[in-house]
N, C-alpha and C positions, 0 to 999 in steps of 0.2 A: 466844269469845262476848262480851267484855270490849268488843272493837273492834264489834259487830255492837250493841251498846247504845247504844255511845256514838254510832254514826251514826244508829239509829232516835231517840234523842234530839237530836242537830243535826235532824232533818228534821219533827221533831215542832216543835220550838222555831220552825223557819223557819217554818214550814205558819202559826204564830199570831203569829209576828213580823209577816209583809209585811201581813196585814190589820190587823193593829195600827197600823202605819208609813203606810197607806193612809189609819187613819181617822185620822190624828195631822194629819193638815191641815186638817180639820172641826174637828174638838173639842181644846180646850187638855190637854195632857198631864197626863197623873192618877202612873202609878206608871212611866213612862218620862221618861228622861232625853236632851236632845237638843244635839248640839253640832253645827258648822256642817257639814251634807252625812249626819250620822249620827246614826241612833236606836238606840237603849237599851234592852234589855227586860230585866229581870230575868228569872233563868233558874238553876234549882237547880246550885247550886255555882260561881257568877257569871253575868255575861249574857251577852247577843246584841246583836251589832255590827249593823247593817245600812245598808251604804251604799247613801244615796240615791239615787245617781248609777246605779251600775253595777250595784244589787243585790246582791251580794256578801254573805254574814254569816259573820259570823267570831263564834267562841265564845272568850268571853273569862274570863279571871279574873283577881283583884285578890290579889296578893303583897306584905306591906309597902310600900305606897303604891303599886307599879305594877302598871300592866296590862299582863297576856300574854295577846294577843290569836293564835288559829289559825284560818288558814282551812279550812273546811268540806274534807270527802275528795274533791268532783266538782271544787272549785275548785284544790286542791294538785294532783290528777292532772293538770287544764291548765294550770298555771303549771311544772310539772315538765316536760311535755310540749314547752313552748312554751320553756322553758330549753334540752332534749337539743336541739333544731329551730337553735338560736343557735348553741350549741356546735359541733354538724358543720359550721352555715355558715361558721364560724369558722373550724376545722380547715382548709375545703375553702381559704378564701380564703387561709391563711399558708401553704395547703402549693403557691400560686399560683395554683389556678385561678379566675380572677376571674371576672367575671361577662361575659363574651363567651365562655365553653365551656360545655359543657352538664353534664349528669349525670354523663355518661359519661369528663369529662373530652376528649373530643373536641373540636376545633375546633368553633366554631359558621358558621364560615365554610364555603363548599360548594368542593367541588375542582374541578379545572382543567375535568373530563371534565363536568361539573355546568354547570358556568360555560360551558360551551363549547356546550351544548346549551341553557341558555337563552338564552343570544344568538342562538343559531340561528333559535329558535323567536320572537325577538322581531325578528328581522331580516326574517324570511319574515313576519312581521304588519304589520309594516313598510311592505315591499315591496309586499303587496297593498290595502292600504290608498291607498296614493298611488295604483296602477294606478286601482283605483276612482274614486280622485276623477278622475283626468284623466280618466275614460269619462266620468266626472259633466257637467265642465265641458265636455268636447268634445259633448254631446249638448242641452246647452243653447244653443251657437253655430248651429245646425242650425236 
């Protein structure tokens, strides 16, 4: 229940943060504090980060002169997520398979029998193409 507060509290805080942060460019700041890209909200048991830029708010507290600042549960799940997604690319790339094979590890390249058939098919396009035009041109000498 502990964890299930503390995010109905991040989401309570953000819900009056972003209009806060919204009207903060109309009206000179009263009990918010603004540093370049980020605003300030007091918030029971320290405040609310919310950057500018990307929206992001992070719950923050202040410890003997510094701040430890946490991102929000939706924003950790995708920086987590976006972490595991580096990692396997990672793995994938030192364990060699670089970026010319696929998922599967398979050549990306197509086989002989592949190769063989699309020439074929681009041969015979080819072929009738040209026939075409010299009807073309033989029908205009006429």
């Amino acid at each position: 229940m502990r964890g299930a507060g503390r995010t109905l509290l991040l989401l309570v805080a953000t819900a009056l943060a972003v209009p806060a942060a919204l009207a903060q460019a109309t009206t000179p700041p009263t009990a918010e504090a603004t540093l370049e890209g980020f605003s300030m909200t007091p918030a029971n048991g320290g405040f609310l980060r919310l950057d500018k830029q990307t929206g992001a708010v992070s719950f923050c507290t202040v410890e003997g002169g510094q701040a430890d600042c946490r991102a929000g549960p939706d924003e950790r799940a995708a920086l987590e997520k976006e972490v595991a997604e580096l990692n396997r690319e990672n793995a994938e790339l030192k364990a060699g398979r670089g970026p010319s094979q696929n998922q599967s590890g398979a050549s990306a390249l197509p086989k002989e029998e592949e190769f063989e058939r699309a020439m074929s098919f681009a041969e015979r396009f080819i072929r009738r193409m040209v026939r075409v035009l010299k009807e073309e041109s033989a029908g205009d000498r006429i």
